[in-house]
C-alpha positions in Angstrom: -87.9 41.6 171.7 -89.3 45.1 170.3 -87.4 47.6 170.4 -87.9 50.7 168.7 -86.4 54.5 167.8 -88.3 57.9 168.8 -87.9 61.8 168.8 -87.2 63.4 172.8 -90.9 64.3 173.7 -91.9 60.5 173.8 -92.3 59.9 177.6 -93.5 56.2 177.6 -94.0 53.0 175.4 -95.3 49.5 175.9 -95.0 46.4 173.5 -98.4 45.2 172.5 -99.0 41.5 170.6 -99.5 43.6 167.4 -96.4 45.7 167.5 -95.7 48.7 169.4 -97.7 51.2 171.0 -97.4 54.8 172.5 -98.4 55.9 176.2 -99.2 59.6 176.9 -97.7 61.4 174.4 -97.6 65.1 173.7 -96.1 67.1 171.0 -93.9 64.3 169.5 -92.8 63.4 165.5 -94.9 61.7 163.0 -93.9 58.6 162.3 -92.4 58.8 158.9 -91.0 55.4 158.1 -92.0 52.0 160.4 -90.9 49.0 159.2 -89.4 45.5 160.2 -85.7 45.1 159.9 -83.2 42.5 160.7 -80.9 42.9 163.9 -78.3 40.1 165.4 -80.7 38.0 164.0 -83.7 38.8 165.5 -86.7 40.4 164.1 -87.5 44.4 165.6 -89.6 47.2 164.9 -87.9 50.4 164.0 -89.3 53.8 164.1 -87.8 56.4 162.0 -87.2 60.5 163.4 -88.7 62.6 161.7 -86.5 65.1 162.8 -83.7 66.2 161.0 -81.0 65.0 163.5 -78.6 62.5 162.5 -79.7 59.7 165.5 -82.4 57.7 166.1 -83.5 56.6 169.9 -83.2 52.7 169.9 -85.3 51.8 172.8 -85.2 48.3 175.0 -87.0 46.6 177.9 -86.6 48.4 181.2 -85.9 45.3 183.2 -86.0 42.0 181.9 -88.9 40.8 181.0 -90.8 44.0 181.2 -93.3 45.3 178.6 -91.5 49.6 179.1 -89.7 50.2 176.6 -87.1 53.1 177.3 -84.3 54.6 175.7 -81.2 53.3 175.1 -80.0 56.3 172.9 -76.1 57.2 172.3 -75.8 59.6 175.3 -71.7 60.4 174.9 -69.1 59.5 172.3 -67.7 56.0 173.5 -68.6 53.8 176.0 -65.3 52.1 175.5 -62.7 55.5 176.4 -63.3 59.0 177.5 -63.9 60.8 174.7 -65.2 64.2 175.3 -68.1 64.9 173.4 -68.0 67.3 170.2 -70.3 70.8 171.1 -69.9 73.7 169.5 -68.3 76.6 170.8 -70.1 79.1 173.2 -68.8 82.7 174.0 -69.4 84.4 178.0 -67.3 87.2 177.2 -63.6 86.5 176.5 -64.1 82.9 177.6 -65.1 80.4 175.0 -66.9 77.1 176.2 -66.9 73.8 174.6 -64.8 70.8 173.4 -62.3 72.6 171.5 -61.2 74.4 175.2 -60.2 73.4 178.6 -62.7 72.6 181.1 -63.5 75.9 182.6 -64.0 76.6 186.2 -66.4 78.8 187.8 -68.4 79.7 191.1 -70.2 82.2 192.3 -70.5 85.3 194.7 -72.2 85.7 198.1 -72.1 88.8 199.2 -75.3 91.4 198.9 -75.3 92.5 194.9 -76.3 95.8 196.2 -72.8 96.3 198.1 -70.5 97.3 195.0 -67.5 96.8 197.1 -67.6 93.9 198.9 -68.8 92.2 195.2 -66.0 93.4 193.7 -63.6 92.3 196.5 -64.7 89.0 196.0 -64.9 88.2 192.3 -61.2 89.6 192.3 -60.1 87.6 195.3 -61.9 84.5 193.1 -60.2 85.4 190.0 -57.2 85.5 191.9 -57.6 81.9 192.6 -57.7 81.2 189.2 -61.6 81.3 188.3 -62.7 81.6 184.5 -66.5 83.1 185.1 -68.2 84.7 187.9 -72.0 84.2 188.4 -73.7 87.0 190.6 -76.9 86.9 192.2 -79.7 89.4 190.5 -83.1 89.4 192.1 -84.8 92.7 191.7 -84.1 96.2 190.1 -81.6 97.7 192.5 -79.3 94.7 192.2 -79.2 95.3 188.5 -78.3 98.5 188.9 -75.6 98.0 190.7 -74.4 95.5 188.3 -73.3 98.4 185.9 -71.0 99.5 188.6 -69.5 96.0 189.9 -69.2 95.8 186.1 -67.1 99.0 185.5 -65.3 99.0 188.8 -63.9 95.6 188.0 -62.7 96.5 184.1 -61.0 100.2 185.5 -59.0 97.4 188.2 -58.1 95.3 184.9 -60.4 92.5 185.6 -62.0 91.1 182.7 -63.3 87.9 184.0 -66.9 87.8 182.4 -69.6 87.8 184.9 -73.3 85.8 184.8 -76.5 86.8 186.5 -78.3 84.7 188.1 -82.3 84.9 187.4 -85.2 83.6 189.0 -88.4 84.9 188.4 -87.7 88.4 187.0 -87.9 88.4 183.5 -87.2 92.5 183.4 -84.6 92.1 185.7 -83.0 90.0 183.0 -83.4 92.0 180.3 -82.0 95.2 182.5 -78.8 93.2 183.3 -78.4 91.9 179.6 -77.1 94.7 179.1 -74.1 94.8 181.2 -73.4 91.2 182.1 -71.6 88.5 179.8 -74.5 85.9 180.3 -78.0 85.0 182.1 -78.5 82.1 183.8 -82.6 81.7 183.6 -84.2 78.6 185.5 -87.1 77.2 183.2 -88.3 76.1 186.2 -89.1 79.6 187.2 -88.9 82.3 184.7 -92.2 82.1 183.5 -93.8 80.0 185.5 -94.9 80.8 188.8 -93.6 79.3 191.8 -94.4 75.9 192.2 -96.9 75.0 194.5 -96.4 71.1 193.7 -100.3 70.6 192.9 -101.4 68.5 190.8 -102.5 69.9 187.3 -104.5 68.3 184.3 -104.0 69.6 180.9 -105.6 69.0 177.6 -103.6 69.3 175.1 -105.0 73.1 173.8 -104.1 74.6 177.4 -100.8 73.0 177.3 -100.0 74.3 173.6 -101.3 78.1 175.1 -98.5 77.7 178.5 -96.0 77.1 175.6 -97.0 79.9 173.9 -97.0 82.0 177.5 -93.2 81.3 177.8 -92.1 81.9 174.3 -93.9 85.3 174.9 -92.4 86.0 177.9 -88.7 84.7 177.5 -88.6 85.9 174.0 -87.4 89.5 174.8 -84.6 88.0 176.5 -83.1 85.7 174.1 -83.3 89.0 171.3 -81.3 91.0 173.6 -78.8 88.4 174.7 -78.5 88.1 170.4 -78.5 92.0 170.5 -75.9 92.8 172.5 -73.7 89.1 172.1 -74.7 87.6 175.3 -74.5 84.3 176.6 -77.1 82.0 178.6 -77.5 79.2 180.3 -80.9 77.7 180.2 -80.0 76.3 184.2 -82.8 73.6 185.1 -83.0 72.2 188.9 -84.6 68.8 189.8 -86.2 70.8 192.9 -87.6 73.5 190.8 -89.8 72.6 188.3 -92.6 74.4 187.7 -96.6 72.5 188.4 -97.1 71.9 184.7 -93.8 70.4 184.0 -93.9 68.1 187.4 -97.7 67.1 186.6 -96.8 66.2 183.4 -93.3 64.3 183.4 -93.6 63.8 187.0 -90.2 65.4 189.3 -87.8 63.4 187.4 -84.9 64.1 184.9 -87.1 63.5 182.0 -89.4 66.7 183.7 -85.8 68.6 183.9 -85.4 68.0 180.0 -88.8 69.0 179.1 -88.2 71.6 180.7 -85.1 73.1 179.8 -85.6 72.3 175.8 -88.7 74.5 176.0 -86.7 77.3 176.4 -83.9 76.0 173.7 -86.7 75.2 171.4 -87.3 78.8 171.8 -83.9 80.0 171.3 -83.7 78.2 167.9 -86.4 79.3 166.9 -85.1 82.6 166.9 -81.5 82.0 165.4 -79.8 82.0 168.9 -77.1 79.4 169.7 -74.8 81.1 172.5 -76.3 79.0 175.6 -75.3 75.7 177.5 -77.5 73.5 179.6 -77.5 72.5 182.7 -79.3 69.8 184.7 -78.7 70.3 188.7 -79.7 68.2 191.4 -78.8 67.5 195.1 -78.9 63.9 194.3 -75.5 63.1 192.5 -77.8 59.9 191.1 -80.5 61.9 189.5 -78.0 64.4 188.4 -76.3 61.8 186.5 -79.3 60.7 184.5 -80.9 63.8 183.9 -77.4 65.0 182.0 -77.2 62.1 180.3 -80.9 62.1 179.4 -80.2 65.5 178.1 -77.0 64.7 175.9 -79.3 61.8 174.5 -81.4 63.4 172.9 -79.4 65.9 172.0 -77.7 63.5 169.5 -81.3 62.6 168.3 -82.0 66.4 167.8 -78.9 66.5 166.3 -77.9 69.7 168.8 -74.0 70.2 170.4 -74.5 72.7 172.6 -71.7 72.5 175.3 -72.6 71.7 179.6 -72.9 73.5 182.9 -72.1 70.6 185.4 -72.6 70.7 188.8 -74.3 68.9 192.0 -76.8 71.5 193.6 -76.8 72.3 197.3 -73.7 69.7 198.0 -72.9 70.9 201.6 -69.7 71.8 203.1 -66.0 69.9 204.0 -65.5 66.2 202.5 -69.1 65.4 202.4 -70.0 68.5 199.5 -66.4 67.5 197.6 -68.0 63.9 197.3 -71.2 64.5 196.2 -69.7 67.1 193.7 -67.1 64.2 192.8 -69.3 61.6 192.4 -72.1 64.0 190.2 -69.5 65.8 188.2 -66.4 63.1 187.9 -68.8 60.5 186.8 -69.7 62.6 183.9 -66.3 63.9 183.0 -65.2 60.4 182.8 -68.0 60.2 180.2 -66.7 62.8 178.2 -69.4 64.7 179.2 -68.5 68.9 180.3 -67.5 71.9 179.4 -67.5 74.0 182.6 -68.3 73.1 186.2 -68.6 74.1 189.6 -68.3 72.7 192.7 -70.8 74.0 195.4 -70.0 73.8 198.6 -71.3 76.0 201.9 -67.8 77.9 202.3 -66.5 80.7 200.9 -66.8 80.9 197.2 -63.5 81.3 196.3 -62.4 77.7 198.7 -64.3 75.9 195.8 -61.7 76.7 192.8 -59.2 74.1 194.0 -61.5 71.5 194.1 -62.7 72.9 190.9 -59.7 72.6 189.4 -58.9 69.5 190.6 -61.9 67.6 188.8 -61.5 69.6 185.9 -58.0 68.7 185.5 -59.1 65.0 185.9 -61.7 65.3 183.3 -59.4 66.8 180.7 -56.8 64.4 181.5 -59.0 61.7 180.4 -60.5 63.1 177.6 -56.8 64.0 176.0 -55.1 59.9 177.0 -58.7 58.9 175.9 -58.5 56.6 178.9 -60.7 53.2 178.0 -60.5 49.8 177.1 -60.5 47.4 173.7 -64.1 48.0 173.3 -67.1 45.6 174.2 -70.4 44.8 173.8 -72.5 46.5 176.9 -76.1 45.2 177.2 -76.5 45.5 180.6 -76.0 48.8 182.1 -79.3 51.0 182.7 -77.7 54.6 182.9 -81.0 56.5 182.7 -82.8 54.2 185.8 -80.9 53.3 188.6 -81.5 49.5 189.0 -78.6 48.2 191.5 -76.6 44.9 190.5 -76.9 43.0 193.7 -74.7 40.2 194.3 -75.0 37.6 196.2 -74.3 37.7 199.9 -72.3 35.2 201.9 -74.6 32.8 202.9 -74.3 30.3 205.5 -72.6 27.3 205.0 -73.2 23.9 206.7 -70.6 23.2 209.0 -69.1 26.2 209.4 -67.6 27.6 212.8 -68.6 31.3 212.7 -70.7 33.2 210.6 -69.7 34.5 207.4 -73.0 36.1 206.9 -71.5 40.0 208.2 -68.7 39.9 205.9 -70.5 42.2 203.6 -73.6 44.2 204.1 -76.9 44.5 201.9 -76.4 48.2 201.0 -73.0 48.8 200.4 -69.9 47.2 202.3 -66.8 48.9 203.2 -63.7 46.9 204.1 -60.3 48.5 204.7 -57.1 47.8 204.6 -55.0 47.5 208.2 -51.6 47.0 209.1 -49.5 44.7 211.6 -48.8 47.7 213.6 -52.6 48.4 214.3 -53.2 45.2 216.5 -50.8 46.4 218.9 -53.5 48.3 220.7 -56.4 46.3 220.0 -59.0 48.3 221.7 -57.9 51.4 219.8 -57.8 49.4 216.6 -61.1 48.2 217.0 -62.5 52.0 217.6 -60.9 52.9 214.2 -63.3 50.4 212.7 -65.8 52.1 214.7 -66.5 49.0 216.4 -68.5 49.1 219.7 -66.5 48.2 222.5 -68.2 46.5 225.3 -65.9 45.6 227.6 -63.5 45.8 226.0 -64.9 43.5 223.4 -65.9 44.4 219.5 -69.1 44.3 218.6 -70.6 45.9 215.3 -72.3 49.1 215.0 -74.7 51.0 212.1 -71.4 52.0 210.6 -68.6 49.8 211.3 -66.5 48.6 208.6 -67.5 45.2 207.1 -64.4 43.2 206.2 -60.3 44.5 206.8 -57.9 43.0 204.2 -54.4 42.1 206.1 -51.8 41.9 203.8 -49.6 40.3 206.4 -50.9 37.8 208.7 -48.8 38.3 212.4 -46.7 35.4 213.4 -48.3 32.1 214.5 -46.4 32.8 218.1 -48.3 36.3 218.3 -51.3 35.2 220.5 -52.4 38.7 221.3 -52.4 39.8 217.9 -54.1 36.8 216.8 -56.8 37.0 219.1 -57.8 40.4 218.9 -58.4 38.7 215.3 -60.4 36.1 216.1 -62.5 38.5 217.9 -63.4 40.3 215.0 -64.3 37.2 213.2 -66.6 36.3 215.7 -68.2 38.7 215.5 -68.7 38.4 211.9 -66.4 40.6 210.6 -64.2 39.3 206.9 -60.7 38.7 207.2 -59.3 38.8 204.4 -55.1 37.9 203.7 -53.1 36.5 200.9 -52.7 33.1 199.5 -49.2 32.9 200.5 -49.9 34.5 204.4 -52.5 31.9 204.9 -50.3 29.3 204.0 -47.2 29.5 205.7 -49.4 31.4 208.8 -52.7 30.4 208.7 -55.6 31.9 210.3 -58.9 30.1 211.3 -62.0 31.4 209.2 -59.8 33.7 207.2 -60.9 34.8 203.5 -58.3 34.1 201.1 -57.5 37.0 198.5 -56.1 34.9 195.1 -55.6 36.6 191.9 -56.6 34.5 188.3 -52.8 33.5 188.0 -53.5 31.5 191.5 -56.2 30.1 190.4 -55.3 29.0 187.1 -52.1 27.1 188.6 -54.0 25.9 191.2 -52.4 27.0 194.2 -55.5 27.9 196.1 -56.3 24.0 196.1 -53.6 23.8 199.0 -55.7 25.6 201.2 -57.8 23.5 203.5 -61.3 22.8 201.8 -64.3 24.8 202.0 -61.9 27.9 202.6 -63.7 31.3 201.5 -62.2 33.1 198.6 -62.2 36.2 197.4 -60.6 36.8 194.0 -58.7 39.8 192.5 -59.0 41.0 188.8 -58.4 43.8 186.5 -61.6 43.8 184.6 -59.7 43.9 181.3 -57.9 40.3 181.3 -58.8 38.0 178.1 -62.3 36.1 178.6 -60.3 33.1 178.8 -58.4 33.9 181.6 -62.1 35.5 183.2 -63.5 31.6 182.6 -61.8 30.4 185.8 -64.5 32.3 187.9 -67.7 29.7 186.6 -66.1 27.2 188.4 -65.1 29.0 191.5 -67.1 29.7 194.9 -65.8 32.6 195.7 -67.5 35.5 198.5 -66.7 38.4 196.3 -64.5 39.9 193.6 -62.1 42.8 194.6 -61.7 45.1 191.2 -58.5 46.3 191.5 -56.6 48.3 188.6 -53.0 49.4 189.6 -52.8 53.2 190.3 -50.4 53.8 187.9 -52.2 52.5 184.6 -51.6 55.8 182.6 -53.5 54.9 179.6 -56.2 52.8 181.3 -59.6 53.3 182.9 -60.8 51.5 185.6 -64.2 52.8 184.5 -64.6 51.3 181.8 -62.7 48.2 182.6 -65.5 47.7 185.6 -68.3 47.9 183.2 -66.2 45.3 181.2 -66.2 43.1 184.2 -69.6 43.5 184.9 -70.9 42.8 181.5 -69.3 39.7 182.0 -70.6 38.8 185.1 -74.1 39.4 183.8 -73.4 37.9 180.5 -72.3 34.3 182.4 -74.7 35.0 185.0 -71.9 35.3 187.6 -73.2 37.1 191.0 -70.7 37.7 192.9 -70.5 40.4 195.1 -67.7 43.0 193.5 -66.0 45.5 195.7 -64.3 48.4 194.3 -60.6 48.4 195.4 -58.7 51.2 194.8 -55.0 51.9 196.0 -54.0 55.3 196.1 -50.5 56.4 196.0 -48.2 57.5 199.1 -48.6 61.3 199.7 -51.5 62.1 197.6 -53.5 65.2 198.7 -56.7 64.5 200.7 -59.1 66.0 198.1 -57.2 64.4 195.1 -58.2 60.7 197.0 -61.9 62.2 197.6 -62.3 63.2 194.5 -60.7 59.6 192.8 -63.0 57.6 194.9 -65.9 59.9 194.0 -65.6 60.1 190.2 -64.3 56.1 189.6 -66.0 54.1 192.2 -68.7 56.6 192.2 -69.4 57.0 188.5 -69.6 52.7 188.3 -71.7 53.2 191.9 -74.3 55.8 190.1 -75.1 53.0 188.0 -76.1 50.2 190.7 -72.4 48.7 189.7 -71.0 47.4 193.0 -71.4 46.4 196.4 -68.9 48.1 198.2 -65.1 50.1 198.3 -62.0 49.1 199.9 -60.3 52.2 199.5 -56.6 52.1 199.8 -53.4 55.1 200.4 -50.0 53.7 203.2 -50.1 57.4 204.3 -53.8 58.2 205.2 -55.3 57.6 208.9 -58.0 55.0 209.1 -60.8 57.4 210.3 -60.3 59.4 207.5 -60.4 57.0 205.0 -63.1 54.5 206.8 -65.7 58.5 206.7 -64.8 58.8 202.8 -65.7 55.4 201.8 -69.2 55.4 204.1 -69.5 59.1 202.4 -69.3 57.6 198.9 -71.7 54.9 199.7 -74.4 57.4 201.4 -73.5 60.0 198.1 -74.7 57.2 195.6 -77.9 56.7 197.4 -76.9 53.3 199.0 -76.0 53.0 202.7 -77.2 55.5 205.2 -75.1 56.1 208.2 -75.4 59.2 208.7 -77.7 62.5 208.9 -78.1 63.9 205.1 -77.5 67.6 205.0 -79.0 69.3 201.5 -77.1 73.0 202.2 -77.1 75.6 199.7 -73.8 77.7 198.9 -75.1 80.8 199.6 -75.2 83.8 197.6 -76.9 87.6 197.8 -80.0 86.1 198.6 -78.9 84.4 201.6 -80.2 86.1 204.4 -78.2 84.6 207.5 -74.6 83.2 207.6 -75.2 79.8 206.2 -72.0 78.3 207.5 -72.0 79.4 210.9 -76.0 77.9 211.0 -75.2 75.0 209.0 -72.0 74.0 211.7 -74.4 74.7 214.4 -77.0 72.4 213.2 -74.8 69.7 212.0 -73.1 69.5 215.4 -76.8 68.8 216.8 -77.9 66.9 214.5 -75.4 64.7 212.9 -76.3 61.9 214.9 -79.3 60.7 212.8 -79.0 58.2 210.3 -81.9 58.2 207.7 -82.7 61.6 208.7 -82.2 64.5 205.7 -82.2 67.9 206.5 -81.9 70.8 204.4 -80.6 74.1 205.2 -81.1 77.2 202.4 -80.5 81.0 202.7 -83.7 81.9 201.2 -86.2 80.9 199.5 -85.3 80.7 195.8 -83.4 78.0 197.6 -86.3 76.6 200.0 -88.9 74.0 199.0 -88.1 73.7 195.6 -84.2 73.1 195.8 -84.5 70.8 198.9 -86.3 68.3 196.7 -84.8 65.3 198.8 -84.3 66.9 202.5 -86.8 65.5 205.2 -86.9 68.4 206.9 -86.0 72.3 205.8 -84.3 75.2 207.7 -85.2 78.2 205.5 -83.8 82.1 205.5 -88.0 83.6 205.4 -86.7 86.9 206.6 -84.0 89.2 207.8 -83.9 87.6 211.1 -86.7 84.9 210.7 -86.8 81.0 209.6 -89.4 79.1 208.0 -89.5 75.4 208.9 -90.7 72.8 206.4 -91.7 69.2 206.2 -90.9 68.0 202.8 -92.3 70.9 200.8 -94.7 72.0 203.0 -93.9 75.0 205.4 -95.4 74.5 208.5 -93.9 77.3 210.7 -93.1 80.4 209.6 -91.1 83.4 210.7 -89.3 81.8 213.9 -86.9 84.1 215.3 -82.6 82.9 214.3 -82.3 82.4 218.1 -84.6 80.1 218.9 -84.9 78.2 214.9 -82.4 75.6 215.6 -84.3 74.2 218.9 -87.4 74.5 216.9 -86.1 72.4 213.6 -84.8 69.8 216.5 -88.2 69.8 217.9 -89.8 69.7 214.9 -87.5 66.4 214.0 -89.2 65.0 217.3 -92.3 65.5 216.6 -92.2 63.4 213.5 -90.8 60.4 215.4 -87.5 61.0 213.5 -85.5 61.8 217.1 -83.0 59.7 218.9 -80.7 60.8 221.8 -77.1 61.1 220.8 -74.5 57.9 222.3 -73.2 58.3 225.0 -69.6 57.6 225.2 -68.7 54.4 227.0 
């Protein structure tokens, strides 16, 4: 196998009978040294950087097999433990960012920049709430005006929480507020670019060089100010807004949001300055994920620490927007990767702190236990191209009485965990699995759960109970009990839970042959005692790490487990099982499933959750695990809503709009709409969204298609029956159920 070590502008690179070759490049290192060396015994070409940074980019097959090489770079400080990742330390006013400082914690405004004191009412009631750093919306000349005064106001009512402006295409509106604010967020995207109009471009390498040159020219002024006057910046890239020359060159993809954003750094180095952070935002916690650790990669080939900006773009409102955020934000933090966040969500700006806070708090209390494993080899993992482990689902066996074939499903399962008390009412327990009732009898829906574990089986004597059981098995839904349940009270067609210690004594072999297992481990058990599983059937693998493992990750100890699995070519499905503790606080359970199951789900590691807590309602917890499967980009249940924060650019009340569409629309599973105050926010930022509500006007919406507006300047009144419409005329419409 070739494998081989390059600087960050190399986009592509194939294997050739002779050695190695590039694939459009642009603008990357001479190759300085190229040689043959020796590695685990196996012959492989080495390319040397050029650059003066400390790493060198080892790159490896894509897929098996495949002639791509891509990179398989350092991108954090341990894949064994949370170790947060060295930076260097970045002043926004009194605040420092970086690794030698908490996580810090940060949203932004959405009032009208222009009204002084209804912005300075709200950055107080944020800071109130316990907020580090402000951002503020600043699109044209009168708004930076007015930041001198929301700047004053503020200090003469003894708040010195620093404030950030937030730029998109106004270059001397930037240099105006640099003057007041404690940092610029610019959008490379953007700032010297105009807006994209997602054509196509060629460029030979001369007219490239001279848009290089453009920028540098343009952002230039702003970087010697910010240095001027001690500002800091953050050079704020969005998957949705790239600019033409970026997307038709690197395509709209996380190595386009890099490109893009290290123009600007290159830039800032150039000229001595070092007080910025980077961000990489998406709407897609999955491309989100990549694109930052894409960024942090070759940043240790650069040999740059410059600290992170993490956030998921346009996450939406309620549970659904703290997932997405969870999943995006917690994956990285359990990483080591972040130095300040924010969680976006379509409510007022000062209701995201406390989820903030609460992901921040998990992030830092990782990085300081340095919550890991004993370290591993990992060859497997592809964490900069999502390339899902599948396992293998149950398949039909001969002789069998019902069909095992339901008991997990091809995009994601979810299975939860019932109680005794639950088939006392059988037709409202089979509506909490959000089973369709027909008669009175179960039958499976587009998001019914897959499989329920019953930790107690009822008494052999308990007909009723029993058979509202068997009716769930019939109609292919798992159930799963204990070893010792199913053999003092055995059910028919049950799937036995064992742990290793069962199997190793052999106390499953009591069970009836041909009985369907599913096994229980840790992840971190000695390969020995992981040897059992190549000589067991079993339907899947619940990963299950004790709640109260202070000093261990179930992270890593997953990615253990899996590099196992792949090493021994083991495919059994694996669910994530996580048991939450009695009385834990709604958001604190969102934002563990996001940022554990999540961060293993973000990497194609998985095929389902079983999400576990005594005190927690079904229907809650049944929502959160199908919301962590549709946030990784796996199974679709539901209508996708892309909907921005708001902020002064906003031009209609995006919360009231946004509940009014989602409660007629939220019925359409596949379906992605996106819903953005302006148009900053608009075709750009709703990168993903089928179908875009978009603030035009005071007044007036602009419907899209994708990217492509197709109705402009619909009066507010009438906009929501016109998106719905709209969604009809595309053949994307169905009637809502009708309850039976």
């Amino acid at each position: 196998m070739a494998t081989g070590a390059v600087p960050t502008a190399v986009s592509g690179f194939k294997t050739r009978d002779h050695g190695l070759s590039f694939t459009k490049s642009m603008n990357f290192m001479k190759v300085s040294d190229l040689r043959r060396v020796k590695s685990l015994r196996t012959k492989v070409l080495v390319i040397r950087n050029s650059n003066s940074g400390p790493e060198i980019a080892e790159m490896h097959p894509a897929s098996e097999g495949s002639p791509l090489l891509v990179p398989r770079q350092k991108y954090c400080e341990s894949i064994h433990k949370t170790v947060r990742r060295k930076t260097c330390t970045v002043m926004v006013g009194n605040v420092a960012l970086g690794s030698e400082h908490p996580i810090r914690i940060q949203t932004m405004t959405t009032t009208d920049t222009k009204d002084v004191a209804a912005t300075v009412e709200q950055v107080m009631r944020i800071a109130d709430k316990g907020a580090d750093i402000v951002r503020i919306t600043v699109q044209g000349r009168k708004e930076a005006d007015a930041c001198f005064e929301i700047k004053n106001t503020l200090v003469q009512k003894n708040y010195n929480i620093p404030l950030v402006a937030d730029i998109h295409f106004a270059p001397a509106v930037a240099l105006r507020v640099a003057e007041c604010f404690d940092k610029i967020r610019v959008n490379p995207g953007n700032f010297a670019d105009r807006r994209a109009q997602f054509e196509k471009l060629e460029y030979t390498e001369e007219d490239y060089q001279k848009e290089l040159e453009h920028i540098e020219k343009v952002f230039t002024p702003l970087v010697e100010k910010c240095k001027k006057y001690g500002r800091a910046m953050r050079i704020g890239t969005n998957h949705g807004s790239l600019s033409d020359r970026i997307m038709s060159y690197y395509g709209d993809s996380p190595r386009g949001m890099v490109e893009s954003a290290f123009e600007f750094a290159r830039i800032c180095r150039k000229l001595d300055y070092h007080n910025f952070v980077f961000s990489m935002k998406a709407s897609n916690p999955v491309i989100m994920v990549q694109a930052y650790r894409l960024l942090v990669a070759e940043m240790y080939v650069q040999g740059w620490d410059y600290p992170l900006h993490l956030g998921v773009t346009e996450a939406g409102e309620g549970e659904d927007g703290r997932m997405k955020s969870a999943i995006g934000i917690g994956t990285l933090l359990q990483d080591g990767l972040g130095d300040t966040i924010r969680v976006s969500l379509t409510e007022p700006p000062e209701e995201e702190i406390d989820p903030c806070r609460r992901l921040a708090n998990l992030g830092m209390k990782a990085s300081e236990l340095q919550l890991g494993v004993v370290p591993f080899e990992e060859k497997h993992r592809y964490y900069f191209d999502f390339q899902r482990r599948t396992g293998q689902l149950p398949v039909q066996k001969e002789g069998e009485e019902v069909d095992y074939r339901g008991v997990l499903h091809r995009d994601g399962s979810v299975l939860m965990s019932v109680s005794l008390d639950q088939l006392k009412s059988p037709e409202v327990f089979y509506k909490s699995l959000a089973a369709k009732l027909v008669v009175g009898m179960p039958f499976k829906d587009l998001a019914t759960v897959d499989s329920i574990l019953l930790r107690e089986l009822p008494p052999v004597e308990d007909s009723k109970a029993r058979l509202a059981l068997k009716r769930l098995i019939d109609v292919s839904m798992g159930v799963l009990t204990r070893l010792s349940e199913q053999l003092t009270k055995p059910l028919a067609n049950a799937v036995v839970l064992v742990n290793l210690k069962e199997l190793a004594t052999g106390a499953y072999k009591l069970l009836p042959e041909g009985t369907r297992l599913a096994v229980s481990v840790r992840g971190d058990e000695p390969y020995d005692d992981l040897d059992i599983l190549k000589d067991i059937d079993a339907t899947m693998l619940l990963h299950n790490v004790p709640f109260v493992e202070e000093k261990f990750s179930r992270v890593h100890a997953a990615r253990r487990l899996f590099e196992y699995l792949e090493e021994n070519a083991l495919n059994f499905p694996v669910i994530h099982h996580i048991e939450f503790p009695r009385g834990i606080h709604r958001d604190d359970l969102v934002i563990g499933a996001g940022s554990t199951a999540g961060a293993l789900l973000v990497d194609g590691l998985g095929d389902g959750v079983l999400l576990e807590a005594p005190d927690q309602d079904v229907e809650f917890l049944r929502n959160t695990s199908f919301n962590l499967l549709q946030g990784c980009r796996m199974r679709n249940t539901k209508t996708e809503y892309v909907s921005c924060p708001s902020c002064g650019r906003t031009l209609f009340d995006l919360q009231e709009i946004s509940a009014e569409i989602r409660e007629k629309t939220s019925h359409l599973p596949g379906v992605s709409i996106a819903i953005m105050g302006c148009i900053v926010n608009g075709p750009g930022e709703m990168a993903d969204a089928d179908f875009g509500y978009v603030g035009g006007a005071p007044g007036k919406i602009d419907l899209y298609v994708g990217k492509t507006v197709v109705n402009r300047g619909i009066d507010m009144e009438r906009a929501t029956d016109a998106l719905i419409q709209l969604i009809k005329d595309h053949g994307r419409w169905v009637d809502p159920p009708t309850e039976e």
